[in-house]
TIDOZA-859442 format. One record per residue (C-alpha): x, y, z; residue in three letters; residue number from 1. Coordinates in steps of 0.1 Angstrom, whole numbers. Each point is the difference from the previous one (the first is absolute). Last residue first. Example, Ala and Ser with C-alpha at 12.3 -4.5 7.8 and 13.67 -1.06 7.14 Angstrom:
2
c1:137	c2:-11	c3:71	code:SER	pos:2;
c1:-14	c2:-34	c3:7	code:ALA	pos:1;
% end
This chain:
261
c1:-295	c2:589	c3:-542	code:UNK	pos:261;
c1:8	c2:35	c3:0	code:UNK	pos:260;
c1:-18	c2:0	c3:36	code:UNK	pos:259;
c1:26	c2:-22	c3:12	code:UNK	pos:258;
c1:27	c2:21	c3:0	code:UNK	pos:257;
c1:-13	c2:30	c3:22	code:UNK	pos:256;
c1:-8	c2:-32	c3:28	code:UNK	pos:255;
c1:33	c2:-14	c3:-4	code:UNK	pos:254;
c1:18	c2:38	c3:1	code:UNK	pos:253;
c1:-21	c2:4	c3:34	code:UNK	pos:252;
c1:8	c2:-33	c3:8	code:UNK	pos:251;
c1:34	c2:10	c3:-7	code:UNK	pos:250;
c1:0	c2:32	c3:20	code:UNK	pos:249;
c1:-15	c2:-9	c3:37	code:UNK	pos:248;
c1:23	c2:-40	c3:-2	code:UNK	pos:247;
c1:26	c2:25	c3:-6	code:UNK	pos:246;
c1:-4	c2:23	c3:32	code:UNK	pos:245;
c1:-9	c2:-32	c3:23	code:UNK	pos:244;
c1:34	c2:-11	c3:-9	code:UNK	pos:243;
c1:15	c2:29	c3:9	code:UNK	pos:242;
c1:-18	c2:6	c3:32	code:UNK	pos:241;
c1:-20	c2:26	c3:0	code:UNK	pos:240;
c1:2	c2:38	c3:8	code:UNK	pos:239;
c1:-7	c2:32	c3:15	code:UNK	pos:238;
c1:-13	c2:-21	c3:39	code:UNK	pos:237;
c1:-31	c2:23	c3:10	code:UNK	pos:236;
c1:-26	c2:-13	c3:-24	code:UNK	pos:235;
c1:-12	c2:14	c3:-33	code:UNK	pos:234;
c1:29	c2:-4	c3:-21	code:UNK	pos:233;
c1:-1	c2:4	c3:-43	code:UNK	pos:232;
c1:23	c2:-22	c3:-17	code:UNK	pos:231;
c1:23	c2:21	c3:-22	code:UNK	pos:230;
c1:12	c2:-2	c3:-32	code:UNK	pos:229;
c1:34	c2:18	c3:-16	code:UNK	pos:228;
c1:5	c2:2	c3:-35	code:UNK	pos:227;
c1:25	c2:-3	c3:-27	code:UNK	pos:226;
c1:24	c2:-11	c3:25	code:UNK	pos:225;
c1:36	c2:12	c3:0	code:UNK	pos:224;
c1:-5	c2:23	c3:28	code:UNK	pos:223;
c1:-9	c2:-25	c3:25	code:UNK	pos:222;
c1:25	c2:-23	c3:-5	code:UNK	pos:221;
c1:27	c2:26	c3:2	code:UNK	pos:220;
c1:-18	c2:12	c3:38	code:UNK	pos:219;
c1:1	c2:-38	c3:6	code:UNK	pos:218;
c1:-31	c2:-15	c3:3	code:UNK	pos:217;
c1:-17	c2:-1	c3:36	code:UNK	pos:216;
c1:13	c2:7	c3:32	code:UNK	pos:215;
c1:-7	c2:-24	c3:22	code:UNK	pos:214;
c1:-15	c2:-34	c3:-19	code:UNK	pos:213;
c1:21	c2:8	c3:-31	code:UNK	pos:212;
c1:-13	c2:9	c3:-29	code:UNK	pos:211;
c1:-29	c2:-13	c3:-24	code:UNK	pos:210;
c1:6	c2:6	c3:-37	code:UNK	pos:209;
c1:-33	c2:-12	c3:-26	code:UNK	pos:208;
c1:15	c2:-11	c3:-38	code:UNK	pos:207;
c1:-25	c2:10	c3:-24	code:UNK	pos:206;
c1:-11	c2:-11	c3:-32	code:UNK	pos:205;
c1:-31	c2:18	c3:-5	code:UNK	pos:204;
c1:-34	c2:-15	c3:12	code:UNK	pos:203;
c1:12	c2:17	c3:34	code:UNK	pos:202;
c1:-14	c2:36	c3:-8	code:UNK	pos:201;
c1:4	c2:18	c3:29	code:UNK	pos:200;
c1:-26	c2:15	c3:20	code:UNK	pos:199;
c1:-7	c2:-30	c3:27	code:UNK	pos:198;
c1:36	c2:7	c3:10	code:UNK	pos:197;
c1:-9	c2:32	c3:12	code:UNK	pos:196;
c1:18	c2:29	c3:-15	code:UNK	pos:195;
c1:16	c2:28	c3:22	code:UNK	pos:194;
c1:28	c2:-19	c3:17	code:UNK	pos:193;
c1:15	c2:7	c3:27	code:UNK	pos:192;
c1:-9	c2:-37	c3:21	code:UNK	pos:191;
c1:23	c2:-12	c3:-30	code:UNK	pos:190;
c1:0	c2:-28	c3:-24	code:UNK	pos:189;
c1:15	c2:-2	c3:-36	code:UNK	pos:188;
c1:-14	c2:-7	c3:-32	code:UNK	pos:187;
c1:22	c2:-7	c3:-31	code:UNK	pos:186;
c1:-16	c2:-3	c3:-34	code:UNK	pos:185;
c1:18	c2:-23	c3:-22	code:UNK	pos:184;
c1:-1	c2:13	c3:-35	code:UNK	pos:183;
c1:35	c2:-29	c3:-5	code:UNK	pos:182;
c1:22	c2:36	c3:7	code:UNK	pos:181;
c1:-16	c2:9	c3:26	code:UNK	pos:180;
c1:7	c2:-35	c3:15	code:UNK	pos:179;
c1:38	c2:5	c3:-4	code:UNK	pos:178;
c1:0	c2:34	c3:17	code:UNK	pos:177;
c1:-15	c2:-17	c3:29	code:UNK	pos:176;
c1:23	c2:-30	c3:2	code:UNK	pos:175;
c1:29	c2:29	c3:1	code:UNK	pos:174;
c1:-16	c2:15	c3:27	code:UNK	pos:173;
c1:-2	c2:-29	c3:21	code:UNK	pos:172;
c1:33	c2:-11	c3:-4	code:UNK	pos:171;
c1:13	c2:-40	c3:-4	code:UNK	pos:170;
c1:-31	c2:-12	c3:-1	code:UNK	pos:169;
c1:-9	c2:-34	c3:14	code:UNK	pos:168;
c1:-26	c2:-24	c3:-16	code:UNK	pos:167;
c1:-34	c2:-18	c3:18	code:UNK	pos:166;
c1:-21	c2:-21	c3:-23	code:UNK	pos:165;
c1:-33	c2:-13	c3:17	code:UNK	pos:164;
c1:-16	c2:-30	c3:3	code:UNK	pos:163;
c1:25	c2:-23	c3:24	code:UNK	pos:162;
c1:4	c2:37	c3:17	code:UNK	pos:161;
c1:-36	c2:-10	c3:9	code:UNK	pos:160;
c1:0	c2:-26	c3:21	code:UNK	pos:159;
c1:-7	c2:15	c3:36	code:UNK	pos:158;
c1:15	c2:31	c3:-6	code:UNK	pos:157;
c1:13	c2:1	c3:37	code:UNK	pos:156;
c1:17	c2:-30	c3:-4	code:UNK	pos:155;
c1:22	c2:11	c3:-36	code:UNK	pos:154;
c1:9	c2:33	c3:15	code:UNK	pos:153;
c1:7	c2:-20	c3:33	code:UNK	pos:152;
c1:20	c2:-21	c3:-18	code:UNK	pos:151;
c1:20	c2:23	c3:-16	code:UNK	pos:150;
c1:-1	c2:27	c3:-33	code:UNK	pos:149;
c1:15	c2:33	c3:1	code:UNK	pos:148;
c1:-5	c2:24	c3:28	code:UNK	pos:147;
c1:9	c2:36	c3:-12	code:UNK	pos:146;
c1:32	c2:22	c3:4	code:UNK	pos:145;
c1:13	c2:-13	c3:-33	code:UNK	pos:144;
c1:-11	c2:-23	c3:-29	code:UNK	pos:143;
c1:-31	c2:22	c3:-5	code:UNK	pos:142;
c1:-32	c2:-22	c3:-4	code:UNK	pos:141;
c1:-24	c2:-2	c3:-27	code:UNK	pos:140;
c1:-35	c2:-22	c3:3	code:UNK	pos:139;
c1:-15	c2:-18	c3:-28	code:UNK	pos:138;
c1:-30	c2:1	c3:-24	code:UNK	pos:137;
c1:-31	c2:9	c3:19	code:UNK	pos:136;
c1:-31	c2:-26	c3:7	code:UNK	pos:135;
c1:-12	c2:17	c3:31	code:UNK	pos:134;
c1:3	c2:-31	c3:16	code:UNK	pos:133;
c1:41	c2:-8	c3:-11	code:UNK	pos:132;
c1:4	c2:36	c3:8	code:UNK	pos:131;
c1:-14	c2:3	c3:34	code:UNK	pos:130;
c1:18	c2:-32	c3:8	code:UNK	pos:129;
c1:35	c2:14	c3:-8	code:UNK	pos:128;
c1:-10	c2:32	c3:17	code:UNK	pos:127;
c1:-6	c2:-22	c3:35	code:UNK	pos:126;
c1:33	c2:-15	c3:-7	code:UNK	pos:125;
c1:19	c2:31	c3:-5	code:UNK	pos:124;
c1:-17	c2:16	c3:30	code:UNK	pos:123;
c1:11	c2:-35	c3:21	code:UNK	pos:122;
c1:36	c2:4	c3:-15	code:UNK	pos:121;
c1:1	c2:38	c3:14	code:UNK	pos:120;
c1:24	c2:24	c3:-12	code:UNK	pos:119;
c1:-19	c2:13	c3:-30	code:UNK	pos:118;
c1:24	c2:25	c3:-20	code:UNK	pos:117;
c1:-22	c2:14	c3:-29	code:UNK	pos:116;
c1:-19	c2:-29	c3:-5	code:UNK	pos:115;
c1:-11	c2:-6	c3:-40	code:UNK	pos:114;
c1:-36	c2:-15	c3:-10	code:UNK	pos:113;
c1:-12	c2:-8	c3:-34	code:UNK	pos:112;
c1:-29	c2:2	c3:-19	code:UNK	pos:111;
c1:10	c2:-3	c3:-39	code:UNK	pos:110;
c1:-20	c2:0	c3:-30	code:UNK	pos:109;
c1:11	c2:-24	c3:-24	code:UNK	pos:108;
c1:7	c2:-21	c3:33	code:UNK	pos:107;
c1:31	c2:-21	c3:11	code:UNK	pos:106;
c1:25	c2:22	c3:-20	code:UNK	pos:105;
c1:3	c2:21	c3:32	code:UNK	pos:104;
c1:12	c2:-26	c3:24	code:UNK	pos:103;
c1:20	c2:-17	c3:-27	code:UNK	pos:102;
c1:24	c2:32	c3:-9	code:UNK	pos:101;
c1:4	c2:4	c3:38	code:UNK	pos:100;
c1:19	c2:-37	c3:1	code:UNK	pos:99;
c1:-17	c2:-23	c3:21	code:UNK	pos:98;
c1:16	c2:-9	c3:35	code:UNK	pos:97;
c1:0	c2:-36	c3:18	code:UNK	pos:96;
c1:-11	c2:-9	c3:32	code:UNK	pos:95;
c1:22	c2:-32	c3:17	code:UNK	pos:94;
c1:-11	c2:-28	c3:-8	code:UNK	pos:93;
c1:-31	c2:-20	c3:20	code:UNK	pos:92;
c1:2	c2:-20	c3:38	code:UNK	pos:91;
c1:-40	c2:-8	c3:5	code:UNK	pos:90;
c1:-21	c2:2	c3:35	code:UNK	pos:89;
c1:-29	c2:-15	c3:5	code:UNK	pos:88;
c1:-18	c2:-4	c3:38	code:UNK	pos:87;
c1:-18	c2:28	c3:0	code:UNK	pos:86;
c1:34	c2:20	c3:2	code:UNK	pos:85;
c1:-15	c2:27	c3:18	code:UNK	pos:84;
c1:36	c2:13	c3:13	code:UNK	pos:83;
c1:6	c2:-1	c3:38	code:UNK	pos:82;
c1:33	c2:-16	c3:0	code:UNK	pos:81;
c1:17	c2:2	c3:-34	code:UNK	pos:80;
c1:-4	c2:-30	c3:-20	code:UNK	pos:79;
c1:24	c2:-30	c3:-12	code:UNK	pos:78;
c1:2	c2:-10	c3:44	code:UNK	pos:77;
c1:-37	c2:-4	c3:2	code:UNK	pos:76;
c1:-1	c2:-23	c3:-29	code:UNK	pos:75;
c1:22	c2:-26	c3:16	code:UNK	pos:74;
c1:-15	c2:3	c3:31	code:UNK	pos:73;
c1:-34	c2:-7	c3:-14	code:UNK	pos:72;
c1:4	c2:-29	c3:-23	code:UNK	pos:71;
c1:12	c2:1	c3:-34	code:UNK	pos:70;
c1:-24	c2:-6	c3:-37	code:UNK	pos:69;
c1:21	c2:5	c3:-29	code:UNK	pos:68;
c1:5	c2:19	c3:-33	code:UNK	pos:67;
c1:18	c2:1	c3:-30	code:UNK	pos:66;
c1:-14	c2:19	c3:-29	code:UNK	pos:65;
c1:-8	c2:-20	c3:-27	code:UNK	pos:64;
c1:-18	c2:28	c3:-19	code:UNK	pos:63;
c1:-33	c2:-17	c3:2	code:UNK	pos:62;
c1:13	c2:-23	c3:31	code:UNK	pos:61;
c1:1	c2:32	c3:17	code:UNK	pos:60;
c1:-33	c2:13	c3:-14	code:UNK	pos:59;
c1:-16	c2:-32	c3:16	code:UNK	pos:58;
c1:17	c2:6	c3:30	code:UNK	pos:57;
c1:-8	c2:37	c3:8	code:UNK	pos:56;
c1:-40	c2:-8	c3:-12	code:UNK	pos:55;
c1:-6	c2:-25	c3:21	code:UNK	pos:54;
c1:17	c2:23	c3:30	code:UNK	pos:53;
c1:-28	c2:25	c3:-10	code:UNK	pos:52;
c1:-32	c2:-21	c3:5	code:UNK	pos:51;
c1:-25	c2:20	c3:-12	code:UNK	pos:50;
c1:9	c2:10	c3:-35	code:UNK	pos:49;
c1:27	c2:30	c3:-2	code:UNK	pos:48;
c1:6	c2:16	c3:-36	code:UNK	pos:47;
c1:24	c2:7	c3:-24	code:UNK	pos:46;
c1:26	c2:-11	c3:18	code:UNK	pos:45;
c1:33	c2:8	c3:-9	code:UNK	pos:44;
c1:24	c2:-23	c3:23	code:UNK	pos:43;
c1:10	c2:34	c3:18	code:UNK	pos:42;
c1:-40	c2:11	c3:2	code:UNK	pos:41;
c1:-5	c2:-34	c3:19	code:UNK	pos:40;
c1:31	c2:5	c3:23	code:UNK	pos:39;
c1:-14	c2:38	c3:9	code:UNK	pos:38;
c1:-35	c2:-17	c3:4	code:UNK	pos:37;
c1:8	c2:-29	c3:24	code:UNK	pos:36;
c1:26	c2:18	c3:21	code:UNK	pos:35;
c1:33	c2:0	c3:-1	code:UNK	pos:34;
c1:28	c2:12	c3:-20	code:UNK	pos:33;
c1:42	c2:-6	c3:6	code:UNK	pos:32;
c1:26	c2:14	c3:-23	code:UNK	pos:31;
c1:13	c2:26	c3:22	code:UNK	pos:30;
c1:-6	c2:-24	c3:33	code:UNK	pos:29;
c1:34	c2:-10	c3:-1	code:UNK	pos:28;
c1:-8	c2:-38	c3:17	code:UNK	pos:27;
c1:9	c2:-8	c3:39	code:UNK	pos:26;
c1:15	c2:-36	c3:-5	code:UNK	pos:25;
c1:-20	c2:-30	c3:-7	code:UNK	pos:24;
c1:-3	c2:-29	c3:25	code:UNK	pos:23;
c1:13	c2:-33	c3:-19	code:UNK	pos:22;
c1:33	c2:-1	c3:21	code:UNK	pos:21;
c1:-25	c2:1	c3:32	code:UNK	pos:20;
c1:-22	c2:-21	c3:-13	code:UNK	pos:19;
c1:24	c2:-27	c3:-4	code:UNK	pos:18;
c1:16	c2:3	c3:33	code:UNK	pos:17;
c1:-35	c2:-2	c3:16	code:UNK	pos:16;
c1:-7	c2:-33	c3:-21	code:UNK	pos:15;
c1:37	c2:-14	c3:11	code:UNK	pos:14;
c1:-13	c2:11	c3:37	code:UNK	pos:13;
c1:-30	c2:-22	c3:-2	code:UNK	pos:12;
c1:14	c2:-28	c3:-15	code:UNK	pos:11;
c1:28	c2:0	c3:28	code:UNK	pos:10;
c1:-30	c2:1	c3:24	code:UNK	pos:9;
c1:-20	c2:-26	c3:-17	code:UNK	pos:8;
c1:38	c2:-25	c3:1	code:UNK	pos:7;
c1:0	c2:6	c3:41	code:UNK	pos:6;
c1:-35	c2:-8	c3:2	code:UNK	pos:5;
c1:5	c2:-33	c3:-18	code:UNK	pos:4;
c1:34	c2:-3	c3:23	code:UNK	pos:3;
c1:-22	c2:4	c3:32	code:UNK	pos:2;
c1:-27	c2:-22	c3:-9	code:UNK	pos:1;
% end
């Protein structure tokens, strides 16, 4: 009896070793998404039937995707504590750029978006997905002094930088003078402003500039625009949050758009 126990024991502590060498390591979380619908919109759904985990590993094996079922420990230790991981959580490539020349050639008519200096990755995600459900072309970034893309770009909007083409610009003003010169009307924001956004004319090609969170578009920036567009205020706080400022205009430039269909 005492040898049999002996021999469970040693089992025991060979299965403990085994574990312990199979544990995975703390990931990098930059490449790490979670949540049922941010992983679905990654895989390219084009739409969510009831049960959602179904639909993950069937458009895995679609694509033949890898994927695996792990126990709770292991899964806790690929995800950040406290993120609503819903149990799903995918490891994809790192985000890629498009070149500026195929953000604006997406559309005969273009509706773009360029951030003048936007420091936060959660602003840049939120605009992300105001553009991918407005139904604009592509977002602009400057390559300095503004947040490029990370994983918290890519988590906070939840699937839709798979959608939607993001490119860097080397100058701001320069990208401006090269969209006047493709009849691209460019239409800058600013609390200043004389014209409400609701008065231009968005069924023209226009590219829509939204500034930093603090102080706005550059003074540069600013001047270069062929207009400037303002949202009108009527609480006590003078302004909105970035991406609540271009979800405002695009659906208003959605809604002008339409009506010529």
């Amino acid at each position: 009896m005492r040898k049999f126990k002996n021999e469970r024991n040693d089992r025991s502590r060979e299965r403990d070793r085994q574990t312990e060498r199979s544990e995975p390591r703390s990931p990098n979380f930059d490449n790490v998404i979670y949540g049922v619908l941010p992983v679905l919109e990654a895989l390219r759904a084009d739409s969510l039937r009831e049960n959602c985990f179904t639909d993950i590993i069937e458009l895995c094996r679609e694509r033949s995707i890898a994927w695996n079922k792990i126990g709770r420990e292991r899964f806790n230790v690929a995800v950040p504590d406290g993120a609503n991981h819903q149990g799903v959580y995918a490891i994809v490539a790192s985000a890629t750029y498009s070149e500026v020349d195929d953000v604006l050639d997406v559309s005969e008519v273009p509706l773009i978006v360029i951030l003048d200096g936007v420091e936060d990755p959660r602003n840049l995600g939120a605009v992300i997905r105001t553009v991918e459900c407005s139904g604009a072309d592509g977002v602009i970034i400057p390559e300095r002094r503004a947040v490029g893309l990370n994983d918290t770009v890519a988590k906070s909007s939840a699937g839709a930088l798979a959608h939607v083409k993001v490119a860097k610009a080397t100058n701001i003003n320069r990208l401006i003078d090269d969209l006047k010169s493709r009849n691209i009307w460019v239409v800058g924001t600013s609390g200043e402003a004389t014209m409400s956004y609701t008065d231009w004319d968005w069924t023209q090609p226009s590219a829509l500039i939204l500034g930093n969170e603090g102080s706005g578009l550059h003074r540069l920036v600013a001047e270069n625009c062929d207009t400037l567009v303002k949202i009108p205020m009527f609480g006590k706080v003078d302004s909105l949050n970035v991406s609540v400022a271009a979800g405002v205009i695009l659906f208003e430039a959605r809604r002008q758009r339409a009506k010529l269909n």
